[in-house]
C-alpha positions in Angstrom: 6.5 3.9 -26.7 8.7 7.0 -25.7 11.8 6.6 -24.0 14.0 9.7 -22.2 17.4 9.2 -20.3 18.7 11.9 -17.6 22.2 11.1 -16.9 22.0 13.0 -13.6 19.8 11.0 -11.9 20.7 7.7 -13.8 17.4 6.7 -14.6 15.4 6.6 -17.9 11.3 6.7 -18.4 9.4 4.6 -20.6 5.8 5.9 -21.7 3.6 3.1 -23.3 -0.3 4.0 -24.5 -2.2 1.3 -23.3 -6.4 0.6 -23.1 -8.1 -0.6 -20.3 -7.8 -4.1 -21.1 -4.4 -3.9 -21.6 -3.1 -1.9 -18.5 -3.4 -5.2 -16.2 -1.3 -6.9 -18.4 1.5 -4.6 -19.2 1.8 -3.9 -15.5 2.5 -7.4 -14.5 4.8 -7.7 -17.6 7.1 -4.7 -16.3 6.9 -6.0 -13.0 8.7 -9.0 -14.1 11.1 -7.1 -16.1 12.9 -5.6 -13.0 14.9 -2.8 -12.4 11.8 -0.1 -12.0 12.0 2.4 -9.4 8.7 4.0 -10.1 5.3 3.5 -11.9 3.0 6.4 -13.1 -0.7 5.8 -14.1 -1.8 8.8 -16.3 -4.8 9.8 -18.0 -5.6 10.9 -21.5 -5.3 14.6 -20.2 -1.9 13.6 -18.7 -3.5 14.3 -14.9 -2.1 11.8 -12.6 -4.4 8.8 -11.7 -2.0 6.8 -9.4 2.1 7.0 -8.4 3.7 3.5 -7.2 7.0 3.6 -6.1 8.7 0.3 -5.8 11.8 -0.7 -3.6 14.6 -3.1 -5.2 13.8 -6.4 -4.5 9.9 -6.2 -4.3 8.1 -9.5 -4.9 5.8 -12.0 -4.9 3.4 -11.1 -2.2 4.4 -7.3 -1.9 2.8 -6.6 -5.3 -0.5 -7.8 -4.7 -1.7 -4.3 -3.7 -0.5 -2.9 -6.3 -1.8 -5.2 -9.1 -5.3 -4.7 -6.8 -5.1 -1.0 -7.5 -3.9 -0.9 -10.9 -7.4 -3.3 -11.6 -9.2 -0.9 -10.4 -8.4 1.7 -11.8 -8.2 -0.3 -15.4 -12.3 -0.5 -14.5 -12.5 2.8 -14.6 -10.6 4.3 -17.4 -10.4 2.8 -21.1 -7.0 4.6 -21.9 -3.6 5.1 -20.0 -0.5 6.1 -20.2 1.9 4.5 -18.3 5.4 6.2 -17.3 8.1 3.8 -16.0 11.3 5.1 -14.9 14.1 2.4 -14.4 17.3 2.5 -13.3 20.1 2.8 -16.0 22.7 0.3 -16.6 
């Protein structure tokens, strides 16, 4: 995991390696966490597969398209790299 602050914008990103299995997971698992304003689905080449950008106070029902997506593309791939970038505290 990589992490990077920028103090102008107040928000940090978080880089995790994940497989395909994996992804599913560790996107639910963030999700709970909170606090994200973004998710970034990236290949091995670092090409962009998919960009989420979440509200404050998204739940429950809102993420079921984006857990849909995220499946699908874990179907497809067998490595990610995903780039959250929460807000700082």
């Amino acid at each position: 995991m990589e992490e990077n602050n920028n103090p102008k914008t107040g928000t940090r990103t978080e880089e995790f390696k994940v497989s395909g299995g994996e992804i599913l997971n560790k996107i639910k698992e963030l999700l709970h966490e909170g606090n994200i304003r973004r998710i970034i689905l990236k290949d091995e080449q670092g090409k962009t597969f998919l960009e989420i950008p979440l509200t404050v106070g998204i739940v429950g029902a809102a993420l079921v398209p984006v857990v849909a997506a995220v499946g699908a593309i874990a179907a497809l791939v067998s490595k990610l790299t995903i780039v959250v970038e929460k807000v700082s505290n």
